[in-house]
DRENLUMNU-199606 format. One line per 3 residues: their letters; for each residue y negated, x, z negated of C-alpha. Coordinates in steps of 0.25 Angstrom, whole numbers. Layout:
BEGIN
A	Y:X:Z ~ ...;
//
This chain:
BEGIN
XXX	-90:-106:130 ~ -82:-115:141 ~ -68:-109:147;
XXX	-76:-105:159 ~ -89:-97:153 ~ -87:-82:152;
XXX	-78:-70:153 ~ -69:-71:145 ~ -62:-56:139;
XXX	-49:-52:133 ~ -46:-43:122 ~ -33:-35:120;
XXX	-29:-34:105 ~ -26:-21:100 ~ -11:-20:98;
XXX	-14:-14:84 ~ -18:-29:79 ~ -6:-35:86;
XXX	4:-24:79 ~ -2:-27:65 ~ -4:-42:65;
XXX	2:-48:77 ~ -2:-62:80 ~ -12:-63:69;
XXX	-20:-51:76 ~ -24:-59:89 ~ -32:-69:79;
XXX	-38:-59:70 ~ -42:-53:85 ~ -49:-67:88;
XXX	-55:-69:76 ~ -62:-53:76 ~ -65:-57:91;
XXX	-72:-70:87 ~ -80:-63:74 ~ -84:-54:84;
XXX	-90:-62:97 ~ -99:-70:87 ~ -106:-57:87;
XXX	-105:-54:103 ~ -117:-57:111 ~ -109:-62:121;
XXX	-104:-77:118 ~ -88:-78:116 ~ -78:-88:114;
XXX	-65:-92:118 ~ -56:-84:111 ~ -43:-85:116;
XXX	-29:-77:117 ~ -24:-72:132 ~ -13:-67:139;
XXX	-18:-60:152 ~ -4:-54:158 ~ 2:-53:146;
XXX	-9:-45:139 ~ -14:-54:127 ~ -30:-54:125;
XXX	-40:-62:115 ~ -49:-66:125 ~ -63:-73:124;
XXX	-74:-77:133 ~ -87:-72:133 ~ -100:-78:139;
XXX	-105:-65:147 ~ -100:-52:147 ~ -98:-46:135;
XXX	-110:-36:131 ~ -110:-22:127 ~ -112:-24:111;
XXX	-100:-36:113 ~ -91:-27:120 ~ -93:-17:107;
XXX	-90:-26:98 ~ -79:-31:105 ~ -74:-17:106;
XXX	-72:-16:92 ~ -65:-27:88 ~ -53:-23:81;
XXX	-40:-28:90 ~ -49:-26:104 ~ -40:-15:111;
XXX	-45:-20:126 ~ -55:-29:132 ~ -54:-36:146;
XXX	-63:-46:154 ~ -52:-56:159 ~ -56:-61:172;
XXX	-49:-74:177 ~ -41:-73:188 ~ -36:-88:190;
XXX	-26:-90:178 ~ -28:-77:173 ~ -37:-66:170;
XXX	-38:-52:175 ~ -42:-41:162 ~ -54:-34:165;
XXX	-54:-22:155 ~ -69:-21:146 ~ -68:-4:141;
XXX	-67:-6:125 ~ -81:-1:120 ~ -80:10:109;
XXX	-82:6:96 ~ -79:17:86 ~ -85:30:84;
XXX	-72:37:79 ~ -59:35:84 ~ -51:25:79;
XXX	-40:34:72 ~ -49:35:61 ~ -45:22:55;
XXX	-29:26:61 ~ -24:38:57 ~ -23:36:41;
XXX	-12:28:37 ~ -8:23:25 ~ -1:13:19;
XXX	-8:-1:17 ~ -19:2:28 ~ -26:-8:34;
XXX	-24:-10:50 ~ -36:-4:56 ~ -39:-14:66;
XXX	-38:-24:55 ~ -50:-15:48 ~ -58:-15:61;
XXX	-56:-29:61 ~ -61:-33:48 ~ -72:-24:50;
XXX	-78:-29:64 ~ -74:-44:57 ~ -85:-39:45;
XXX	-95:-33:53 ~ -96:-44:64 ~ -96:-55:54;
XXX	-108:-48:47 ~ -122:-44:50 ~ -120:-31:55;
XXX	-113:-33:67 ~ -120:-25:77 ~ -126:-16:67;
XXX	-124:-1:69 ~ -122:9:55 ~ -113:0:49;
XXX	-107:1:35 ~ -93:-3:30 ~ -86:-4:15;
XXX	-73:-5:15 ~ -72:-8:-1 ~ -56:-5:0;
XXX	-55:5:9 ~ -43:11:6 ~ -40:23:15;
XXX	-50:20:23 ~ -47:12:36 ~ -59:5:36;
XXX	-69:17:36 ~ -62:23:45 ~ -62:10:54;
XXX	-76:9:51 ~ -78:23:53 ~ -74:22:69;
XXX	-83:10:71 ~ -95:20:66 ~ -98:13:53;
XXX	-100:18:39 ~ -89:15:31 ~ -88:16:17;
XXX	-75:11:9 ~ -72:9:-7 ~ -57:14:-11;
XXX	-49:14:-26 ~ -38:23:-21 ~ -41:37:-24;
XXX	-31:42:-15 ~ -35:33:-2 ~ -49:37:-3;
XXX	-44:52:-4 ~ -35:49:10 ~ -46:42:17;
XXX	-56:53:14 ~ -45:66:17 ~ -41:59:31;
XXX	-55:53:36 ~ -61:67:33 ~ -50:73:40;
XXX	-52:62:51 ~ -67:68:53 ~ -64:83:53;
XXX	-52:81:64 ~ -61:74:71 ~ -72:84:69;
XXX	-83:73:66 ~ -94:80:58 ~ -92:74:44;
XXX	-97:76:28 ~ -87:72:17 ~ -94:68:4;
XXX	-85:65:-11 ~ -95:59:-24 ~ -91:55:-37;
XXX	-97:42:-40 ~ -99:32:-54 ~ -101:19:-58;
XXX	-112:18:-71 ~ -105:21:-82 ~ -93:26:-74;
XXX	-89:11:-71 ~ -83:19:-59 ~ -80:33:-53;
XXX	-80:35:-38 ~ -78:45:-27 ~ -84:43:-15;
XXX	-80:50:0 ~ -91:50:10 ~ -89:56:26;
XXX	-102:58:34 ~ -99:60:49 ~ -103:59:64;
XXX	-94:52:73 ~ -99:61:84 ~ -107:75:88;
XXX	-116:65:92 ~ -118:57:82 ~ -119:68:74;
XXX	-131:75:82 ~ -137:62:79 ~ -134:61:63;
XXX	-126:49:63 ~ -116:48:53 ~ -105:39:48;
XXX	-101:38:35 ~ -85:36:29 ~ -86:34:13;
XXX	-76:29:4 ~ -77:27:-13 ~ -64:30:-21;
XXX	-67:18:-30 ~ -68:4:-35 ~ -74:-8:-25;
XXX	-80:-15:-34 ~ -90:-3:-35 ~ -94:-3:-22;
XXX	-108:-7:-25 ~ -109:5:-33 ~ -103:16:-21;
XXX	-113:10:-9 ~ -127:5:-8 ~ -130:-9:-9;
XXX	-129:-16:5 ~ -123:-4:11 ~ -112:-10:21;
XXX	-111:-21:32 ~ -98:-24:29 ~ -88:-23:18;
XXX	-71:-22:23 ~ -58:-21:16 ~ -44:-23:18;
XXX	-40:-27:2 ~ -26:-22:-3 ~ -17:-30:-1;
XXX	-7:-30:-14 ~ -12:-19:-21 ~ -22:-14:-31;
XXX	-36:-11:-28 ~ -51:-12:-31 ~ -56:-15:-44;
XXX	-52:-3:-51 ~ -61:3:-63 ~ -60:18:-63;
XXX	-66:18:-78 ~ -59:6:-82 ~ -45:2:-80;
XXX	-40:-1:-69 ~ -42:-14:-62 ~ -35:-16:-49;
XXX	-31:-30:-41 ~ -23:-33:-32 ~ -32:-46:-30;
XXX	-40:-46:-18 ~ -49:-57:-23 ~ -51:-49:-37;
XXX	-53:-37:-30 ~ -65:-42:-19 ~ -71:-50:-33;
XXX	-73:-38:-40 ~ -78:-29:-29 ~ -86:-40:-21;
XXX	-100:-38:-29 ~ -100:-23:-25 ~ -95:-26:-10;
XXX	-107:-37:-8 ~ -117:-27:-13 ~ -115:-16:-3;
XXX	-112:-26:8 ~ -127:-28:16 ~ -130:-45:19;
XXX	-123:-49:29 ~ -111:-39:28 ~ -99:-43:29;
XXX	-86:-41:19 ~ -71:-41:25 ~ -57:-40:17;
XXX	-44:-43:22 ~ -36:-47:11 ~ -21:-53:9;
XXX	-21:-67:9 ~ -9:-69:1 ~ -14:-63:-11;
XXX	-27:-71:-10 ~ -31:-84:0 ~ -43:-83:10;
XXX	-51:-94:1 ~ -50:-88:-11 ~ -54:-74:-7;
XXX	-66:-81:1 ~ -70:-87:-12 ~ -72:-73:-17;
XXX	-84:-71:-7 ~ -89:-84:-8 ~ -92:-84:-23;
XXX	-102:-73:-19 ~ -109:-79:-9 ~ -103:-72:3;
XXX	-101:-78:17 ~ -86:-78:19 ~ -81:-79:34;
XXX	-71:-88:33 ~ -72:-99:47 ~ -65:-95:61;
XXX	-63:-84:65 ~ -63:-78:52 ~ -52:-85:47;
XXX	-43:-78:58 ~ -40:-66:52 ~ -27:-69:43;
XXX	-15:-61:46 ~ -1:-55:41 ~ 0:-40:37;
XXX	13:-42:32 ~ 21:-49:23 ~ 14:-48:10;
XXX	-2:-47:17 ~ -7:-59:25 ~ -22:-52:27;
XXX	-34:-61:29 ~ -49:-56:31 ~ -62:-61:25;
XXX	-74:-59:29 ~ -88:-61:20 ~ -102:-61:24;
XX	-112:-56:15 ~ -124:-65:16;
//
């Protein structure tokens, strides 16, 4: 696409991005930009900052106008907080405003209200998760499923939750999946969305585990639930690497975890002793065969781990072993960025062939 072909358009970035990773943040923007163009059905290219009276954009340049389904998509990228067509006027452009399409089917205090201690940024979930499912098969699938196998208090469903997905998320912390379940249920009746909760006990043969699982049922709106559409929020207290044995086989388009970062987690035996590791690389071994097995062809499998505890190649050889696509080349290489002094936090993303 030459200099001249086009329109080209601006994007602001959400000053939630630039708070929490600064510079590092306008390339993790590019690089969720450029995953997500290849999926437009407008032709893009030149990807480039811009300064238009002191208002910085990532802007790009688009064949034709951008359709309906692009501008959706586009919409929901995670650090897109304004979109403009820039029109040249001599040496400069004049910002045209495009009205943000709406993307969620709750608001978006859903994934904020719930602090805690060690959470993940919440546009750094969104991220990984329209990484995922715009690397994958399922991109302009509707009635999408999510796992997030290390769910913690639950910023992932909930995340998932606004974009109108099912999500479904695998926690060893007792007291996190009791904290998510008392505030999203809280969430539901303040916001007088018509709503089931569900507890179960669930085992292993011969006990090899003992589970407790938390299921919500609810409409988004009187609407839709005239119609009888629901969304579904489930979380297991339990062990990831049992995952197989809490969901149906090829159940979910997409798998995404943030993994702790210097603590304890995931292979844990309830009937044996305890086995916890603070190995990111021991802990995806272990779990892996259960994650691949729920995950549908084509689905797509994003963690975000702490490089300094593990390298990029070594953790890709994890995947590898087994077969598994990982997306390694530009511009999935362009999301590696300083959390803070002990957490240098990278992303990978695996294709299930």
């Amino acid at each position: 696409m030459s200099e001249t072909d086009g329109l080209r358009y601006g994007l602001m970035v959400n000053p939630g991005h630039n708070r929490v990773y600064f510079e590092s943040s306008k390339a993790m923007a590019r690089a969720e930009l450029e995953i997500a163009c290849r999926c437009f059905e407008t032709p893009c290219g030149d990807f480039r900052p811009l300064e238009v009276e002191g208002i910085h954009l990532l802007s790009f340049r688009a064949g034709r106008p951008l359709s309906e389904p692009d501008l959706l998509l586009l919409s929901r990228l995670s650090f897109v907080f304004a979109i403009f067509h820039l029109e040249a006027r001599g040496n400069d452009f004049a910002l045209l405003p495009i009205r943000k399409r709406r993307t969620g089917v709750m608001n978006d205090d859903v994934g904020t209200i719930l602090k805690y201690s060690g959470k993940t940024n919440e546009l750094f979930t969104r991220m990984m998760m329209n990484v995922g499912l715009l690397s994958g098969r399922f991109a302009k699938e509707s009635g999408i499923s999510l796992l997030d196998p290390v769910a913690g208090k639950g910023t992932t469903l909930f995340e998932a939750a606004m974009s109108g997905w099912n999500a479904y998320g695998v926690e060893i912390g007792e007291k996190a999946v009791h904290e998510m379940s008392v505030f999203f249920r809280k969430y539901l009746e303040t916001g007088k969305y018509k709503h089931v909760m569900t507890q179960e006990r669930i085992s292993g043969e011969g006990r090899r585990f003992r589970s407790e699982m938390t299921r919500f049922e609810y409409s988004v709106s009187k609407e839709a639930q005239k119609a009888g559409a629901k969304q579904i929020l489930c979380m297991v207290e339990g062990d990831s690497q049992y995952a197989d044995q809490y969901f149906r086989r090829e159940q979910f388009h997409l798998i995404v975890g943030d993994l702790p970062y210097g603590v304890q987690h995931g292979s844990h035996s309830q009937t044996v002793s305890p086995s916890l590791t603070r190995n990111p690389r021991e802990l995806v071994k272990a779990c892996l065969p259960a994650w691949l097995e729920v995950l549908k062809p084509g689905g797509t499998l994003v963690l975000a781990w702490n490089q300094f505890v593990l390298d990029r190649d070594s953790f890709a050889s994890v995947f590898r072993i087994k077969g598994l696509t990982v997306l390694s080349d530009p511009p999935y290489d362009g999301f590696l960025h300083r959390v803070d002094q002990a957490i240098n936090r990278d992303m990978i993303v695996v294709r299930k062939n």
